[in-house]
C-alpha positions in Angstrom: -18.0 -3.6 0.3 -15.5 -4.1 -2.3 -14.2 -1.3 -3.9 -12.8 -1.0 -7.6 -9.0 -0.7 -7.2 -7.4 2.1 -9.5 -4.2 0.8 -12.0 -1.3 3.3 -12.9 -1.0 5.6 -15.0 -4.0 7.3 -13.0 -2.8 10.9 -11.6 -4.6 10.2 -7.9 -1.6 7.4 -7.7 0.7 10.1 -7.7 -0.5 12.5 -5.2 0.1 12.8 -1.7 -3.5 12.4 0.6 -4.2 14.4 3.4 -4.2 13.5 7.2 -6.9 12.5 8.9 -7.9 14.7 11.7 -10.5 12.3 13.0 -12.1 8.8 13.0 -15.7 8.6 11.8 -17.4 5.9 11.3 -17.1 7.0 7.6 -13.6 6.0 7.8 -13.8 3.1 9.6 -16.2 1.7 6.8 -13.4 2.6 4.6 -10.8 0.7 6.4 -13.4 -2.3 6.2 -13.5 -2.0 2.9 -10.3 -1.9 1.6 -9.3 -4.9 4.1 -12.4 -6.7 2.2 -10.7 -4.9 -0.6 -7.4 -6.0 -0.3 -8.3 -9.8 0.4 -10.4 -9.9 -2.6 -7.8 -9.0 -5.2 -5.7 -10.9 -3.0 -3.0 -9.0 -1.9 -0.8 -7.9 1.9 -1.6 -3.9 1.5 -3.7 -1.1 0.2 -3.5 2.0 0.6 -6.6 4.9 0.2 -5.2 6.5 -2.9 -5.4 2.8 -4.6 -9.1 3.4 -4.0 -9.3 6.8 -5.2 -9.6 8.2 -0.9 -6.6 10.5 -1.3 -6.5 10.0 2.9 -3.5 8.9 4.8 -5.2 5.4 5.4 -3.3 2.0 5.3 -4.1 -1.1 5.4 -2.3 -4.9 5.4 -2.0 -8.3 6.0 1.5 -10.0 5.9 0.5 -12.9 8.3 0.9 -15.7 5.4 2.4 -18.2 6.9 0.7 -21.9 6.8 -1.5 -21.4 10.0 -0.8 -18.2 11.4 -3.4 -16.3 12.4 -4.7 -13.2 10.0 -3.6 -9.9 11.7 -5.4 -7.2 9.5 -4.4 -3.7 10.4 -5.6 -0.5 9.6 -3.5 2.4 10.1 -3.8 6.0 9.7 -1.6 8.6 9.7 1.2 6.4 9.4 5.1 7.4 10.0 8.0 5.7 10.0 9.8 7.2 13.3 12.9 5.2 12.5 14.2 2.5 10.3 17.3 -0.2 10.8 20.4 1.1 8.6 20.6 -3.0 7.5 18.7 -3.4 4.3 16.6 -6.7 2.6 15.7 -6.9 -0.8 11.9 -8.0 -1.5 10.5 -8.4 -5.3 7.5 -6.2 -5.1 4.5 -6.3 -6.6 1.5 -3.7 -6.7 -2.4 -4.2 -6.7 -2.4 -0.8 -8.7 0.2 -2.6 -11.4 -1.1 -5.9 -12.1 1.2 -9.4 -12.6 4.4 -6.9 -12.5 7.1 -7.2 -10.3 10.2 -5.9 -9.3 13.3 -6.1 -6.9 13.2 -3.1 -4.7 16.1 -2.3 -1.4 14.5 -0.7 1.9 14.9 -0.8 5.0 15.1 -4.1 7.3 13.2 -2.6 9.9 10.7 0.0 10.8 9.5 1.7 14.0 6.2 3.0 12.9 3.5 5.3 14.7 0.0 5.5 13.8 -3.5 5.7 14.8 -6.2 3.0 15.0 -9.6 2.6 14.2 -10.6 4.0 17.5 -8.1 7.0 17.9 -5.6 5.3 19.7 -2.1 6.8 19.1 -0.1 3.4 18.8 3.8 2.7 17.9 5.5 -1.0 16.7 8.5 -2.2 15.4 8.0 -4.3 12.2 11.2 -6.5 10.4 11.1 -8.3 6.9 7.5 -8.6 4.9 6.4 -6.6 7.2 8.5 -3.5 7.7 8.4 -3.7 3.3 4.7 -4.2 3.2 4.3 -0.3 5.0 6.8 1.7 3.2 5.4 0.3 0.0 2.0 1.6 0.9 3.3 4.8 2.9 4.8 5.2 -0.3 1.0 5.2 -2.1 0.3 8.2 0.6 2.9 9.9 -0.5 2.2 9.9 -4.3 5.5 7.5 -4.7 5.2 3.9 -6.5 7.7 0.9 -6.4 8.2 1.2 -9.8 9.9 4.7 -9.1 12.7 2.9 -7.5 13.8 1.5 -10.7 15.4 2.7 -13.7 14.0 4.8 -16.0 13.7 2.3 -19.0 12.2 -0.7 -16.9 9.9 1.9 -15.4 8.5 3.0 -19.0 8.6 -0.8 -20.2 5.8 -1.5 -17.3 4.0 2.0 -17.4 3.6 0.8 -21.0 2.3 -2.5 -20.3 -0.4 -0.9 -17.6 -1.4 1.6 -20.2 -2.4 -1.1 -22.8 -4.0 -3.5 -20.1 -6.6 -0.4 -19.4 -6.8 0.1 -23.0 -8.3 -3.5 -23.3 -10.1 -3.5 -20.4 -12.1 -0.4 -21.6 -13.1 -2.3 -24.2 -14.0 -5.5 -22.4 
């Protein structure tokens, strides 16, 4: 089931969920969901707090290359236990801030621990969309949006822009 995807300024975007003690099956309709989620709008990640669940839940999708096989993952509780000191610039964009993107510096490469749909504790090493892909959306879990990497007036400019596309699609 799709579910309606929440656009900043919205104050859940900004706080940071809780960890899951469990797997239910509750949850793993919610991972299913934001995966259908997430390929609807389309995008590469969502997080639970884009979808008003303010769990540590994650999910993505970076597989985009011209016949490489989808690899949808769901992570929860997701750390990053280390990251490469080498650096890549991505422009990022965010399904919670529509058609706006931005340049953002992080790490090359993460080591990342989390657990799966069935409990498993699990731990991979991710490099280049990847490896941006989660921190932008372990970001969401803890309250922080790409557009907090930038400067303050570019950040405004956009928070702007977001405020008046909800403003007209109220009234739509």
């Amino acid at each position: 089931m799709k579910r309606p995807i929440l656009i900043h300024p919205d104050p859940r975007l900004k706080k940071v969920s809780a960890a899951v003690d469990d797997i239910t099956d509750a949850r793993r309709q919610l991972a299913e969901d934001m995966l259908e989620t997430m390929y609807d709008a389309p995008g590469i990640g969502l997080a639970a707090p884009q979808v008003g669940v303010l769990e540590r839940l994650v999910v993505l999708d970076c597989a985009k290359r011209e016949g490489e096989e989808p690899r949808p993952l769901a992570m929860f509780n997701p750390e990053i236990v280390a990251a490469s000191d080498e650096l890549n610039t991505y422009e990022e964009g965010c399904l919670s801030i529509p058609e706006q993107f931005a340049d953002v510096t992080r790490p090359a490469e993460v080591q990342v621990r989390w657990m799966d749909v069935d409990g498993a504790l699990r731990e991979e090493g991710f490099g280049g969309l990847w490896a941006t892909c989660l921190q932008h959306e372990i970001d969401h879990l803890n309250g922080k949006l790409f557009i907090d990497y930038l400067g303050p007036m570019k950040r405004q400019m956009i928070t702007r822009r977001m405020v008046k596309l909800k403003r007209e699609q109220a009234r739509a």
